[in-house]
Wavefront OBJ file of the C-alpha trace (Angstrom):
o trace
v 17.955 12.050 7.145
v 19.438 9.133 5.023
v 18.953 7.910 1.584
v 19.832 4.603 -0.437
v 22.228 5.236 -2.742
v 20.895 5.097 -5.998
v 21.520 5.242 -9.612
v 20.882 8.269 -11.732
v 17.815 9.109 -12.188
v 15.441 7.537 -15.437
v 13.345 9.064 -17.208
v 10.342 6.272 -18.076
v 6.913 6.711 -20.171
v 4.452 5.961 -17.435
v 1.299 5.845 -18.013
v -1.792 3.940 -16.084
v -3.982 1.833 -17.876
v -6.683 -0.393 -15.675
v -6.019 -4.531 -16.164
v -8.056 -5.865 -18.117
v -9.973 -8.798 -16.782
v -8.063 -11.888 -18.122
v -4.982 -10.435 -17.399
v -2.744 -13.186 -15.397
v -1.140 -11.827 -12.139
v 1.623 -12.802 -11.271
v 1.945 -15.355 -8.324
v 3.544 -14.414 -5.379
v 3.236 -16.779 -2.336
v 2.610 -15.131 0.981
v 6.572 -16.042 2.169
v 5.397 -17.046 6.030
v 2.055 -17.346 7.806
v 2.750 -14.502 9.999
v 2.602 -11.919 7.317
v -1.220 -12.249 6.547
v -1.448 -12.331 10.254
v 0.525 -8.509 10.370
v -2.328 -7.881 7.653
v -4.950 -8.802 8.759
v -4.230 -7.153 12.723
v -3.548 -3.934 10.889
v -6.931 -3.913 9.288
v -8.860 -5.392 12.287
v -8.391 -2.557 14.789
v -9.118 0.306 12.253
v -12.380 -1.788 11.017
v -13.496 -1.538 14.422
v -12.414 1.826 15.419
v -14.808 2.617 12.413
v -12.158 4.142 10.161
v -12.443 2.470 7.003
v -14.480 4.565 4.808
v -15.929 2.764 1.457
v -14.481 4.558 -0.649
v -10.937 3.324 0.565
v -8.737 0.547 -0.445
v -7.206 -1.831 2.579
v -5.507 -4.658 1.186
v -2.738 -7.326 1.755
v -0.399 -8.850 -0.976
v -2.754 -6.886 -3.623
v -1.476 -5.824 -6.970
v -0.586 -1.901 -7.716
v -0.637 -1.529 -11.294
v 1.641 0.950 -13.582
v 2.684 0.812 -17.294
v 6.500 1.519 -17.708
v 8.046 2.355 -21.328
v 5.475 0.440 -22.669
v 5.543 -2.932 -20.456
v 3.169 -3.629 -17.201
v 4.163 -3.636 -13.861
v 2.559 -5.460 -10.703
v 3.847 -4.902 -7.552
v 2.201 -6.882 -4.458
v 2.962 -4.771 -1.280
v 2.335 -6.648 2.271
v 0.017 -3.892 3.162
v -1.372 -1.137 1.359
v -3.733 1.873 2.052
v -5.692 3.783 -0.840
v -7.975 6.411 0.647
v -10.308 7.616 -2.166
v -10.763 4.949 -5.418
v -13.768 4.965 -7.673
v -16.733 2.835 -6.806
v -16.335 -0.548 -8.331
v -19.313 -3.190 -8.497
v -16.505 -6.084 -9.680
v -14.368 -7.500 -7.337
v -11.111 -5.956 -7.135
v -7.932 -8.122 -8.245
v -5.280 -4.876 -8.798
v -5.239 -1.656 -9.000
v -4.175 1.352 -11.130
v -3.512 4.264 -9.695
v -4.706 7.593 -11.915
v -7.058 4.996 -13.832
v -9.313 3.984 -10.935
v -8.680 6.457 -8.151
v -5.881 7.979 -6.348
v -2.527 6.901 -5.301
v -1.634 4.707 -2.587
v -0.390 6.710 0.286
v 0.954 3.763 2.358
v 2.946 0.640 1.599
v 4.087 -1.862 3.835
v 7.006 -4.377 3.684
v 7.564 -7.353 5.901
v 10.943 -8.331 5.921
v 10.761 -12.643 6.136
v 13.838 -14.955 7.049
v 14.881 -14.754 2.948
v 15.146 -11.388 2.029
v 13.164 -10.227 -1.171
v 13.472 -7.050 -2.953
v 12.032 -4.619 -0.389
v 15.447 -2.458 -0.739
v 15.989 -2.917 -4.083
v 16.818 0.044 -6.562
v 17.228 -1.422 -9.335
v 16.144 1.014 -11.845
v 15.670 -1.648 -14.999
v 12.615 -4.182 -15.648
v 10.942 -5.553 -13.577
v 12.304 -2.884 -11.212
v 12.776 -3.314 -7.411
v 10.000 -2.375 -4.928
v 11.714 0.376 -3.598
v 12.802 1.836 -6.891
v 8.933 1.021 -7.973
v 7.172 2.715 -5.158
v 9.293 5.620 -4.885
v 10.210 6.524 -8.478
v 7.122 5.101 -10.687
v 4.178 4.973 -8.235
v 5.616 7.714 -5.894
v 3.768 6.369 -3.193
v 4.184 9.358 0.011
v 5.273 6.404 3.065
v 6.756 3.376 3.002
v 7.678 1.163 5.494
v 9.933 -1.476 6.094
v 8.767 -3.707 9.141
v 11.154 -6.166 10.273
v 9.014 -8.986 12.383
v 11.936 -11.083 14.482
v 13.757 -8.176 16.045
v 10.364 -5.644 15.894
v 12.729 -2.981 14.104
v 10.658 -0.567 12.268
v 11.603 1.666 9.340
v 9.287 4.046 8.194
v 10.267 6.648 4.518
v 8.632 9.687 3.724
v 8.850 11.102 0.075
v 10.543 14.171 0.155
v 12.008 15.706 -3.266
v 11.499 12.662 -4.861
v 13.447 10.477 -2.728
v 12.715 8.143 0.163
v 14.298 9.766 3.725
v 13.968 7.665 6.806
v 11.264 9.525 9.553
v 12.293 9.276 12.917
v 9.617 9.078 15.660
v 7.490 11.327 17.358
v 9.485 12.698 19.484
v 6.404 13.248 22.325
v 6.014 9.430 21.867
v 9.769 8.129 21.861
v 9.540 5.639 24.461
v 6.972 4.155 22.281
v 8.735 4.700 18.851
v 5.603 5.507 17.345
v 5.501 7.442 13.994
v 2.794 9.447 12.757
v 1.262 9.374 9.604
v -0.789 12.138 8.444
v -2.379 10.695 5.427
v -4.794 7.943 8.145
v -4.353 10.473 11.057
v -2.747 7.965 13.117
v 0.711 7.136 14.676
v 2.036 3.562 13.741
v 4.334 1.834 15.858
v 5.442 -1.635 17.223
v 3.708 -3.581 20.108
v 5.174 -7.016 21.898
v 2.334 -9.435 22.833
v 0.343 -12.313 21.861
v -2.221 -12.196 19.420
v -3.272 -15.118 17.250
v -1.550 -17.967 19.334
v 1.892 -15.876 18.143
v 4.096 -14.313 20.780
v 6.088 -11.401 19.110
v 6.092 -8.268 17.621
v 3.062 -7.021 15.864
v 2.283 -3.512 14.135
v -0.209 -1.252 15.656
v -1.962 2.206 15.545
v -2.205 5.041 18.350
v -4.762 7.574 18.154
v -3.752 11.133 18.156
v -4.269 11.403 21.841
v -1.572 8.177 21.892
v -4.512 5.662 23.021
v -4.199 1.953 21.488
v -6.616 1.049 18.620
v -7.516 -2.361 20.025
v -7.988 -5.970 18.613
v -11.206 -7.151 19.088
v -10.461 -9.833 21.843
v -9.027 -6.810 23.906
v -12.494 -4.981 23.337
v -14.112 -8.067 24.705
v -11.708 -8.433 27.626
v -12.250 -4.600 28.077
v -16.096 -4.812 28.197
v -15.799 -8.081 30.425
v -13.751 -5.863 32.978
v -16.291 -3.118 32.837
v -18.900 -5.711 34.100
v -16.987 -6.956 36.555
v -15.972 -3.736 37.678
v -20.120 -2.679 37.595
v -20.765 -6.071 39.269
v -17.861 -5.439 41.927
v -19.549 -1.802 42.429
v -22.983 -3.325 42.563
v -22.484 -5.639 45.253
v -20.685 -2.773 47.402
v -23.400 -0.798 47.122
v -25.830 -3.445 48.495
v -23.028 -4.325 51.337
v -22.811 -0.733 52.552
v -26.807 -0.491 52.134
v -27.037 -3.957 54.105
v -24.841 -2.096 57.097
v -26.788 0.831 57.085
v -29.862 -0.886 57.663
v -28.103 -3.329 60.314
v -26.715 -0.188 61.971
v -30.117 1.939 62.141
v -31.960 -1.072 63.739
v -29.392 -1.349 66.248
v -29.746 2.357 67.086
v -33.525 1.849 67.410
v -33.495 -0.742 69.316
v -31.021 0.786 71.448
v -33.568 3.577 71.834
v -36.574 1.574 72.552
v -34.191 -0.134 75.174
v -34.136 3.078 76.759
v -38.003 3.813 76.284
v -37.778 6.379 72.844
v -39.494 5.264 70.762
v -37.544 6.167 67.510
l 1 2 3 4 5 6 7 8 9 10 11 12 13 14 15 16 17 18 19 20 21 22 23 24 25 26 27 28 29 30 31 32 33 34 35 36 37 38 39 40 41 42 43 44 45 46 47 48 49 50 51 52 53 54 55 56 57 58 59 60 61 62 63 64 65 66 67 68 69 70 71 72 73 74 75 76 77 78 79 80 81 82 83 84 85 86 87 88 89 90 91 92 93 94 95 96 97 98 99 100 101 102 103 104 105 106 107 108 109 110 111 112 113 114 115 116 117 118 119 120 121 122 123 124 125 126 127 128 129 130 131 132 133 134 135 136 137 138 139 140 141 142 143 144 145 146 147 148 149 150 151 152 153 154 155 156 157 158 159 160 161 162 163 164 165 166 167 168 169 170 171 172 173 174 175 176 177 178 179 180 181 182 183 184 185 186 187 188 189 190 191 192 193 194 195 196 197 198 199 200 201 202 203 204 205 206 207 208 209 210 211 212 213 214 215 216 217 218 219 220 221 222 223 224 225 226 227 228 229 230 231 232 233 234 235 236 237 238 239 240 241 242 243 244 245 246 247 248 249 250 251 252 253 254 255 256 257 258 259 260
């Protein structure tokens, strides 16, 4: 297992206060057009599985809330899953963990061509997002996805401290790394979606099936018709010879006066 190497540990006042509604986020530009795409595919193919429950929390570059020694902190993760927050009739522009719900028990980083904070440790305000999710929000995974060479880190909390998972190892051709807390493995997948040839993050199923996109569930059901169509007209073709074959045989019969 590794670690970063860190700085002693800090003991910070935390405590979790929801935003109020005039509060002004801070603005952090979505670094490349592929991340929202990474988003957004993540998202799609558990929407249509029919695993997003309402009381959970899905969300791209979406603000995770904390006050530190007496001084807010908003941290915009690429990805983030929330399984059980309080019913809200406002639109959601952050949230607090403690204040409206439970914690976030996934957080995704996608590493673009400049290099942010995603490793950072620094232990001082505004704090780095590793030293944030791991120390402050103490968020259970976090994972580091790294779109141009499809290398995938994912770091479970264990005593307090982020240590690198390896994969499954009943899945290692695959790399695929399962995450208890959404029942499902995550790995990486090379392909086209979106007019983009690369590497994309997906989910596998317990049983190690792909969730799929919904243009592959269209392609799928396309191929089941033309597979039923295929069958269809087989069946009539064999039918069509039976019947050719038994009037041969009675007219073969009647040739030779039995009447069949």
């Amino acid at each position: 297992m590794q670690t970063l190497q860190r700085n002693p540990a800090v003991a910070h006042r935390i405590t979790w206060q929801k935003l109020p509604s005039d509060f002004i986020l801070p603005d952090e530009p979505v670094e490349s057009t592929l991340q929202p795409l990474l988003a957004a595919a993540l998202r799609e193919s558990l929407e249509l599985a029919g695993l997003i429950l309402e009381s959970m929390i899905i969300a791209s570059n979406f603000g995770i809330c904390a006050n530190v020694d007496g001084k807010t902190v908003v941290k915009a993760p690429d990805w983030v899953y929330i399984p059980c927050a309080n019913p809200s009739a406002e639109v959601r522009r952050s949230y607090t963990p403690h204040a409206e719900g439970g914690n976030a028990e996934i957080v995704m980083e996608f590493i673009s061509a400049t290099e942010g904070t995603e490793y950072s440790i620094n232990p001082n305000y505004p704090y780095g997002k590793w030293y944030f999710y791991e120390q402050i929000l103490k968020i259970p995974v976090y994972a580091i996805f790294h779109p141009p060479t499809g290398i995938l880190e994912v770091y479970r909390l264990q005593d307090g401290k982020y240590q690198i998972q390896e994969p499954d190892p009943n899945h290692l051709p695959n790399q695929l790394f399962w995450l208890e807390s959404i029942g499902l493995f995550l790995g990486v997948w090379e392909g086209q979606k979106a007019e983009n040839q690369g590497y994309w993050l997906r989910w596998w199923d317990q049983s190690g099936n792909l969730l799929l996109w919904g243009h592959e569930l269209i392609e799928q059901q396309r191929q089941l018709v033309e597979e039923q169509r295929q069958l269809t007209e087989e069946q009539r073709q064999l039918k069509e010879q039976a019947e050719q074959r038994a009037n041969y045989l009675a007219e073969k019969l009647r040739s030779l006066g039995v009447e069949p």
